[in-house]
C-alpha positions in Angstrom: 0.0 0.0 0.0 1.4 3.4 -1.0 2.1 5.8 2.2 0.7 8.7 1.9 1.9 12.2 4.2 -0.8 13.3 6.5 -1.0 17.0 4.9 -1.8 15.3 1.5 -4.8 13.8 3.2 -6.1 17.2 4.8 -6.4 18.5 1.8 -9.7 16.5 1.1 -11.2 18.5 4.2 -12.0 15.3 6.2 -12.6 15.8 10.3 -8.7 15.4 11.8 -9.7 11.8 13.0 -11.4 10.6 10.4 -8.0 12.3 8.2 -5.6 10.4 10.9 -7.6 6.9 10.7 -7.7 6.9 6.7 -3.8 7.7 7.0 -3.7 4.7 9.2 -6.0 2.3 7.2 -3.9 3.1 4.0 -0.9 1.9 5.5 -2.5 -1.4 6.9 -5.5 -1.7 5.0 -7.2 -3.4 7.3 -7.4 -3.6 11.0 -9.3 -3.8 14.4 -10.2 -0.7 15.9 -8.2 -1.4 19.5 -5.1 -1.6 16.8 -6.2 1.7 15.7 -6.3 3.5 19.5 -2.9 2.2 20.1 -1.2 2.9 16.7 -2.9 6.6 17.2 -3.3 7.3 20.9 -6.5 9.1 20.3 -9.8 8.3 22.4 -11.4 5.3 21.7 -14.9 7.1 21.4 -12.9 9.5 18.7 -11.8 6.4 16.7 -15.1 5.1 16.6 -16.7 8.3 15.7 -14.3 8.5 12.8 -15.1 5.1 11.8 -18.6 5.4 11.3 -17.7 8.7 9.3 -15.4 7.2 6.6 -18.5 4.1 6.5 -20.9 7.0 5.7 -18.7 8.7 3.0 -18.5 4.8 1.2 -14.6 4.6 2.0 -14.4 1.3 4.7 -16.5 -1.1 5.2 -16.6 -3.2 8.6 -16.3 -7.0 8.6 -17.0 -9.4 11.7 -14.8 -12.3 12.4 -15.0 -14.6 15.9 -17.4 -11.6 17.2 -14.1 -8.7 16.6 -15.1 -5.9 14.6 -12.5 -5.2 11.3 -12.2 -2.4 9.1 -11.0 -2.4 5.7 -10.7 0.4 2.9 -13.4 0.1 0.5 -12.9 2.7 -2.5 -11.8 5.8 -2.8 -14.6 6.6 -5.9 -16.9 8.7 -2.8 -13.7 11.2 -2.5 -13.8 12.3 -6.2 -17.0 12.6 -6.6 -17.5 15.0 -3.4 -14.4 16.9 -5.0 -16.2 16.6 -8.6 -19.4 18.5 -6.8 -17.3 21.4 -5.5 -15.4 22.1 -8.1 -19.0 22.4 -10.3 -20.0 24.4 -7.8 -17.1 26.8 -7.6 -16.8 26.8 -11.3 -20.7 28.3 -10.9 -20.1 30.7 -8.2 -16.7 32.2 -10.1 -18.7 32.5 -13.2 -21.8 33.9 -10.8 -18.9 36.3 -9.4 -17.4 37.0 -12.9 -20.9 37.6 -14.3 -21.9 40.4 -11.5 -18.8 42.5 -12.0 -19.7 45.6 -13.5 -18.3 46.2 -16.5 -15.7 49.4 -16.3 -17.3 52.8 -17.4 -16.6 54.4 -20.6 -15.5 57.9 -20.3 -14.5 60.5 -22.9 -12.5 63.6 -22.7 -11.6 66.2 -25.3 -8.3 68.5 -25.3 -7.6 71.4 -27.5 -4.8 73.3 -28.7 -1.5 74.0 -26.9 -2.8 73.4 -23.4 -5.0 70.9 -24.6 -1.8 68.8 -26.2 0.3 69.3 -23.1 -2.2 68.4 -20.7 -2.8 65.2 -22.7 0.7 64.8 -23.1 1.2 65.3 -19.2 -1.2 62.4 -18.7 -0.1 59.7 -20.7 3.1 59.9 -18.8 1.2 59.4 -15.6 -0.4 56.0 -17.1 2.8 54.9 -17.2 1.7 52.4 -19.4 4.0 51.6 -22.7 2.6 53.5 -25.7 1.6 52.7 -29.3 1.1 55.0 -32.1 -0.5 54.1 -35.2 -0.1 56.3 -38.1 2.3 58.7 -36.9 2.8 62.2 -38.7 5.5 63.9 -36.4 3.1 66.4 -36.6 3.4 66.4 -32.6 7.1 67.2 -33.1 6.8 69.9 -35.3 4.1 71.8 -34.1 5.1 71.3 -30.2 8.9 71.0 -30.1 9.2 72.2 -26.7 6.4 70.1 -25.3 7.5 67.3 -27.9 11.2 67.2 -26.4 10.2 67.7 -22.1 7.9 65.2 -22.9 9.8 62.4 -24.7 13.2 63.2 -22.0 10.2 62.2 -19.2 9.2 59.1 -21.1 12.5 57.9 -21.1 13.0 58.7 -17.1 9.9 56.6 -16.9 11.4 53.8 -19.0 7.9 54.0 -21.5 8.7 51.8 -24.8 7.2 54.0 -27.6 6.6 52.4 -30.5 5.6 54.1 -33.4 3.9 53.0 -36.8 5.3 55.4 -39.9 3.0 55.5 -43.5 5.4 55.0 -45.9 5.9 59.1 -47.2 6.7 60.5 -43.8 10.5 61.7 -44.5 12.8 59.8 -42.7 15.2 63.2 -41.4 11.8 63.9 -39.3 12.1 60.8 -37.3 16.0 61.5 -36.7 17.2 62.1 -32.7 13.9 61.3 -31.6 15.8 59.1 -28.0 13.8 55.7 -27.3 11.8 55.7 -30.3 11.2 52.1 -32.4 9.2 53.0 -35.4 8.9 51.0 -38.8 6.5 52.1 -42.0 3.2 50.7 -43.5 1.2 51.6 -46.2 -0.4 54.7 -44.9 -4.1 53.8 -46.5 -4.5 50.6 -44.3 -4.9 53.2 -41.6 -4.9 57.1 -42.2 -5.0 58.5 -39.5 -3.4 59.2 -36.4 -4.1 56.9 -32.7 -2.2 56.7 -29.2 -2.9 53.9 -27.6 -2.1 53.1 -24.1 -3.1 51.1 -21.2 -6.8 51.1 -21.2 -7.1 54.7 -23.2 -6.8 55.4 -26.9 -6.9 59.0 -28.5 -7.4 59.9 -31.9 -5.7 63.1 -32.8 -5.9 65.6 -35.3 -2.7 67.7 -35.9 -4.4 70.2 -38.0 -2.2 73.2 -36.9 -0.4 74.6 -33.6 -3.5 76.5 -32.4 -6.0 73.8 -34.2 -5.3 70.6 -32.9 -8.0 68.5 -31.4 -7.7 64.8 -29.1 -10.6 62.8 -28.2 -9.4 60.0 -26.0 -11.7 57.8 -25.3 -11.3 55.2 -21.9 -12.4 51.5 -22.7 -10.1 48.7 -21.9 -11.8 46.2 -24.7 -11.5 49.0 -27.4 -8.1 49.6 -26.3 -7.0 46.1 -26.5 -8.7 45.9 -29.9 -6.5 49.0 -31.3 -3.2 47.4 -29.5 -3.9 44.0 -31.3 -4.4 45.9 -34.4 -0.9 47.7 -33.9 0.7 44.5 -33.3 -0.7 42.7 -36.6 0.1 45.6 -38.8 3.9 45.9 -36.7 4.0 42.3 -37.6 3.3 42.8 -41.2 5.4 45.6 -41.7 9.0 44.0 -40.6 10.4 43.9 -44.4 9.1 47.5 -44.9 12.1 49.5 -45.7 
């Protein structure tokens, strides 16, 4: 008979005694209960009590020979079916408690112009989240150098990957000294226009001029996740893009 450690045992949340008889049963596989008080010094009354509990669950059985009571291991089938029933019903209650969260709010903010663009610009650091751009102009660059340049010294302090999808006629001296920055260039028309993407926010801009320039970030994580998988597939795609 295989020996098996009395912490394994526990672990099937059976009374202590009823744990510490089973452990002594496997070992033996059969024997009298007056064995069993000795071999465990527990209280006879407590060995008999566990006794009749592991012949309720279906795991022993009790035999009677010359008028002395024996007790023998039965199966072990009752076990994984009581752990079959708990798991189907934690598997209910974690869908229960999975089904009840509420899903997060949506929310939507706008920014304009200068102060709109480095307030925007002030809180993507904060996210601290890495940051994907698809269809970049280096509009941002030109239009805001000073912002452009505090910001992009900050990202790098903050260790921020940026990553940065180029359409194909952007010229290359605009994406020159830009520290940190991994870019590489699609074909503009599978996406024209221009989208940040980071943690659970996205923000399409419009870099129409300095004082025109208008974000709309919008916060969904599953819209988010969409636009980042869309980055990725199009990153992917683009590796022999020159």
């Amino acid at each position: 008979m295989t020996y098996m450690k009395t912490f394994d045992l526990q672990q099937l949340d059976l009374p202590k005694n009823s744990t510490l008889v089973l452990k002594a049963l496997l070992e033996t596989e059969e024997s009298k209960a007056n064995d069993l008080v000795k071999k465990l010094g527990v209280h006879r009354h407590l060995v008999y009590e566990a006794l009749n509990d592991l012949e309720r669950r279906g795991l022993i059985k009790r035999l009677v020979r010359n008028e002395v009571f024996y007790f023998r291991l039965l199966t072990g089938e009752p076990l994984v079916s009581e752990a079959a029933k708990k798991y189907e019903v934690a598997v209910e209650i974690a869908r229960k408690i999975r089904n009840s969260k509420k899903r997060p709010e949506s929310t939507v903010t706008f920014f304009e112009g200068v102060e709109g663009v480095n307030s925007f610009t002030e809180f993507v650091l904060k996210q601290n989240q890495d940051l994907f751009v698809l269809g970049a102009n280096t509009r941002f660059r030109l239009f805001f150098p000073e912002i452009f340049d505090l910001w992009n010294e900050k990202r790098q302090q903050k260790k921020i990957h940026f990553k940065v999808l180029v359409p194909k006629d952007i010229p290359t001296e605009y994406l020159k000294n830009v520290e940190g920055l991994q870019y590489r260039r699609y074909d503009g028309r599978l996406f024209p226009g221009v989208i940040w993407i980071f943690g659970d926010y996205l923000a399409h801009i419009v870099w129409n001029t300095k004082q025109n320039t208008e974000i709309i970030m919008l916060h969904q994580p599953t819209i988010a996740e969409q636009h980042r998988d869309l980055f990725e597939t199009i990153w992917k795609l683009s590796k022999k893009i020159s």
